[in-house]
N, C-alpha and C positions, 0 to 999 in steps of 0.2 A: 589560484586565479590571479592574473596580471592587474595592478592598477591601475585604472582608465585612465588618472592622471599620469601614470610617467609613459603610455604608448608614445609610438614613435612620434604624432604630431604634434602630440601635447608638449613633447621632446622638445619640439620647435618651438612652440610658442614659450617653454621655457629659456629658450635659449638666446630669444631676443628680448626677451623683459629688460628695458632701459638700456637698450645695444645702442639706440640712435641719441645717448647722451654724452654728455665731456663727462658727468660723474655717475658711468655705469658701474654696476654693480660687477665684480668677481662672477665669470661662470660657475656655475655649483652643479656639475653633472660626471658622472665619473666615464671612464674614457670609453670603457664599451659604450656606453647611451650616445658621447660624442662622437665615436667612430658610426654608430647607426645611423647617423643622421646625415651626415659628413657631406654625402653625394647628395643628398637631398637639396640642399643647405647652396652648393657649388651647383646645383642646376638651376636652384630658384634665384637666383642672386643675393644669397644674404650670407654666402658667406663672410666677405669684409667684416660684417657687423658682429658675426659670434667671434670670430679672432680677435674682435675690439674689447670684448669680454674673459676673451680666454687668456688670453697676455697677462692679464691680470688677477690670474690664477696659477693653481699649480698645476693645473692640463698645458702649459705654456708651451712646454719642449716633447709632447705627449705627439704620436705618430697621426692624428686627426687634424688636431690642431696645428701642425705643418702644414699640413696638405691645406688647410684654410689659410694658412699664411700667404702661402705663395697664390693661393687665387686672388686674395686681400691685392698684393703685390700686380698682380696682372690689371686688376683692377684703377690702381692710379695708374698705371700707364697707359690706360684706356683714357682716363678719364684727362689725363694731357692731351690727349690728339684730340677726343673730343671739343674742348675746350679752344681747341686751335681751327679746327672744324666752326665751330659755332662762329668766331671772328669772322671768318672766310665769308660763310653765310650769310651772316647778316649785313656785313659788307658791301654783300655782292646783290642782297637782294633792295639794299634801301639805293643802290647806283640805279635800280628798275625802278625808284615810286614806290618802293613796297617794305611797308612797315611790318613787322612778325610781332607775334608776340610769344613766348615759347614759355609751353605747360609740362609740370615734369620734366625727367631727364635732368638739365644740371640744374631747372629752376628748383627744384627741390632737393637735390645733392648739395647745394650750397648751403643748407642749413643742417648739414650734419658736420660734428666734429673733425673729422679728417676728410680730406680729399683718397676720396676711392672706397669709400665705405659705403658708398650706393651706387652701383654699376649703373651708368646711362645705355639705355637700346636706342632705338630712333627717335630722330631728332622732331616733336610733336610741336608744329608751330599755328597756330591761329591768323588766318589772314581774312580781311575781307572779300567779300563777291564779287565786289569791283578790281579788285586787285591780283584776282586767282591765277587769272589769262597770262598775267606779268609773271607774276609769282612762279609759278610752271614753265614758263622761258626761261627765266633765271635755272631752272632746277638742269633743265635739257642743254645747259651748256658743256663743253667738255669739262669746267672748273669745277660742277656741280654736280654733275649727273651722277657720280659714284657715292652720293651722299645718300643715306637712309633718313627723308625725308618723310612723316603723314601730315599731309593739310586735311584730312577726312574726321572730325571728330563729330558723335552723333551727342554729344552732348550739348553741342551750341548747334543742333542742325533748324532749331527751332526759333532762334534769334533773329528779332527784327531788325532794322535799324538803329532805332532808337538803342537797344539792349545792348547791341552792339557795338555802337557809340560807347556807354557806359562801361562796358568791359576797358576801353582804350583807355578812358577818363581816370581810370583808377587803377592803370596798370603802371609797371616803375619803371624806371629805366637803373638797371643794377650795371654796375663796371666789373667785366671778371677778369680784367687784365689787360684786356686786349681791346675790346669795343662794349659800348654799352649793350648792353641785352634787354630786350622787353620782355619781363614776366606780368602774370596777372597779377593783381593785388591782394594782401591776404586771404579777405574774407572773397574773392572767386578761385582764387587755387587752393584752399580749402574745402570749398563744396564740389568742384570739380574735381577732387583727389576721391572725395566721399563716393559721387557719382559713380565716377570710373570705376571703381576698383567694385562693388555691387554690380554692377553693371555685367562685369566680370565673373561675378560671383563670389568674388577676394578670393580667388585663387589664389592668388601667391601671397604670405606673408609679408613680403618686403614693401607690399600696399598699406598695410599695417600701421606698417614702422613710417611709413610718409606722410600720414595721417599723424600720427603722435607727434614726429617732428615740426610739420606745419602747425599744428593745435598747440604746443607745446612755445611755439616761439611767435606766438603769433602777437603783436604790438600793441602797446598798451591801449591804444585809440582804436581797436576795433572792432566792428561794427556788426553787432551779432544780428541783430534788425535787418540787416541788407540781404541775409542769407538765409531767416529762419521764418521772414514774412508769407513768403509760400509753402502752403500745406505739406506738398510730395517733396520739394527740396529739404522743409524741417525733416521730415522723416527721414531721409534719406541720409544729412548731416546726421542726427541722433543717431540712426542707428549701426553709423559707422563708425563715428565716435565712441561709442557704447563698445562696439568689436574689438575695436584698439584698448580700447581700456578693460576689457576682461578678461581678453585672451595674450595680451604681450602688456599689460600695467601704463598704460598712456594715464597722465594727469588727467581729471577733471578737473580741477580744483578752479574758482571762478568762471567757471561756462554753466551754461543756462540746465546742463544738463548733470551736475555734481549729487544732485539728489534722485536723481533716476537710476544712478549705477548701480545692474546688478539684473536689470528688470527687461531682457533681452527676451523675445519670444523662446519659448523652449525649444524650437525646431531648428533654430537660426545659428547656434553656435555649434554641432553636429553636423548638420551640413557643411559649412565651411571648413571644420577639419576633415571631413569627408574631402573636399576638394586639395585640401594641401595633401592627402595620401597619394597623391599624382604630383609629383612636381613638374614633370617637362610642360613648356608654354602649349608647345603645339598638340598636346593632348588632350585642353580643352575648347569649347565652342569658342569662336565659330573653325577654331585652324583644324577641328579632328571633324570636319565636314569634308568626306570626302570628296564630294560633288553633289550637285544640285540634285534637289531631288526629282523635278521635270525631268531628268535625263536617263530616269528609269522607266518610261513610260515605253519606251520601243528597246530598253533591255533592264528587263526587271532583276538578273545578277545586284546581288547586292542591293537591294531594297530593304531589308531585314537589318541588317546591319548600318545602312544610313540613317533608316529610322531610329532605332535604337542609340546611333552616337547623336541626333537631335532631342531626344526627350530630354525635357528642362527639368534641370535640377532647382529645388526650391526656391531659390537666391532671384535666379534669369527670369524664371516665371511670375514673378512680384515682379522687379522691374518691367519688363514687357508687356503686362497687363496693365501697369500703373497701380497697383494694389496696395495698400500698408502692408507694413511691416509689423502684425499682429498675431496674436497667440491661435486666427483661425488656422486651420486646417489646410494644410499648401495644395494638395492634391487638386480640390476644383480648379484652381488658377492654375496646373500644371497640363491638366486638361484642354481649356481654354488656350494656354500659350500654345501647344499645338494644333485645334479648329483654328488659331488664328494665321497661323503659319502654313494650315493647309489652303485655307482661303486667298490667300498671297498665291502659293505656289500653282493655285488651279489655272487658269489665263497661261501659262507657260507649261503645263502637263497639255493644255487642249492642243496649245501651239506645235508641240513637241509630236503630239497624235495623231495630227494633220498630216494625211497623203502628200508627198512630195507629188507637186505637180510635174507630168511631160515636160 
């Protein structure tokens, strides 16, 4: 019988244990396990970070550990055009009145040890309501338009004014060489990393590792109060915090939460390995949605099978419901996340069933 710990995912979570520090620890996996993983590892973006480990071992010159090298390698040269991209951008969008603030991507690449050990995807920027109209002209120009831009994020879709104010209030302006960058402030691009990557399901690892890094580096003046004063956000902060530090070793030490470790609902860290046995992005919710489900209603091909890639996995259905993160029983709330989805979806099935008029 196979070790439940050394399986392929657990592979992974071994394999970034301390990847996003200056004093990581020696990879300690032998090459088969590294080779097993390898592809994994290069699809989910974390390879740079087990090369960061491996180097420092005697897998160093091993045929796995190549092949992470050079994606390590492909990696800062990503992360140079990025970074020259972002100038460009920001640039071009404060000449429109429009202030960004940008979540993830290099704001949180900047706080790992080398450049290119956290592969940036799209470029995720925060703008105001008032400023969207602009902001999106800017994007549609020829200088712009080739840029992989989201202003869509559901985690501030709920933000007032005021809140919104408060995010700008306490965001920084960082120099990455080129122009100032607006990130949020510690303690919102920490709970926003939490957010997101649940939200998500923490499908990928390398959400992990950006959680550890932000938590891990986070300034001596900050403000646990600002992020942990609401019920579902503390939750949501714990128990992602919690994930990071049981399945890849993130510090607790000084957070509110150093005496909890250990105390993860049993269904919650299963599941998420569950979700890393998939590495490709577009494999899970919402990208492996092949289309709407209204648009079965007048060709039911494939109704089977779209239901089937929409049922929530334990993770999606707490969040969607708004539920704790609790030792109950996932299944009701997996139920519920779907009446809630079908409820949504009915008003566009009726739409869809409607006789095309003469």
């Amino acid at each position: 019988m196979s070790n439940p710990d050394r399986t392929t995912v657990r592979l992974i979570a071994a394999a970034l244990t301390s990847s996003w520090r200056s004093d990581r620890t020696p990879l300690d996996l032998t090459v088969s396990e590294l080779s097993s993983i390898t592809p994994m590892l290069v699809q989910s973006g974390a390879a740079g970070l087990v090369w960061w480990r491996a180097q420092l071992s005697d897998l160093r010159d091993s045929k796995p550990a190549q092949f992470l090298r050079r994606a390590f390698r492909s990696q800062v040269l990503q992360a140079v055009l990025r970074e020259q991209e972002l100038a460009h951008l920001f640039a071009s969008l404060r000449c429109a009145g429009v202030e960004p603030i940008l979540v993830k991507g290099w704001a949180i690449a900047r706080l790992y040890p080398e450049k290119g050990l956290r592969p940036q995807g799209d470029i995720d920027l925060i703008v105001g309501p008032h400023q969207l109209s602009d902001a999106y002209a800017v994007l549609r120009t020829p200088d712009c338009e080739g840029y992989q831009v989201d202003l869509d994020h559901r985690e501030f879709h709920r933000l007032d004014a005021r809140a919104l104010d408060g995010l700008y209030a306490r965001s920084r302006l960082i120099d990455d060489g080129n122009v100032p960058v607006r990130i949020l402030g510690a303690e919102d691009h920490l709970s926003f990393l939490c957010r997101h990557s649940l939200r998500h399901s923490a499908c990928r690892p390398l959400w992990l590792c950006d959680i550890a890094a932000e938590l891990e580096a986070r300034p001596p003046d900050f403000d646990w109060d600002l992020i942990l004063r609401n019920r579902q956000q503390r939750d949501y902060v714990e128990t992602a915090v919690s994930l990071a530090h049981s399945l890849i070793g993130a510090r607790l030490d000084d957070t509110p939460f150093a005496s909890k470790s250990g105390k993860l609902p049993r269904w919650l860290i299963p599941a998420v390995l569950r979700q890393w046995e998939n590495s490709d992005p577009m494999a899970h919710a919402p990208f492996n949605h092949l289309k709407p489900m209204g648009s079965y209603v007048r060709n039911p091909s494939g109704f089977l099978k779209g239901l089937i890639a929409r049922w929530p996995d334990p993770i999606q259905a707490t969040v969607t419901i708004g539920a704790p993160f609790n030792q109950v029983p996932r299944l009701p709330f997996q139920v519920g996340e779907c009446m809630l989805r079908a409820m949504k979806a009915l008003p566009i099935a009726s739409e869809a069933a409607r006789p095309a008029e003469d």
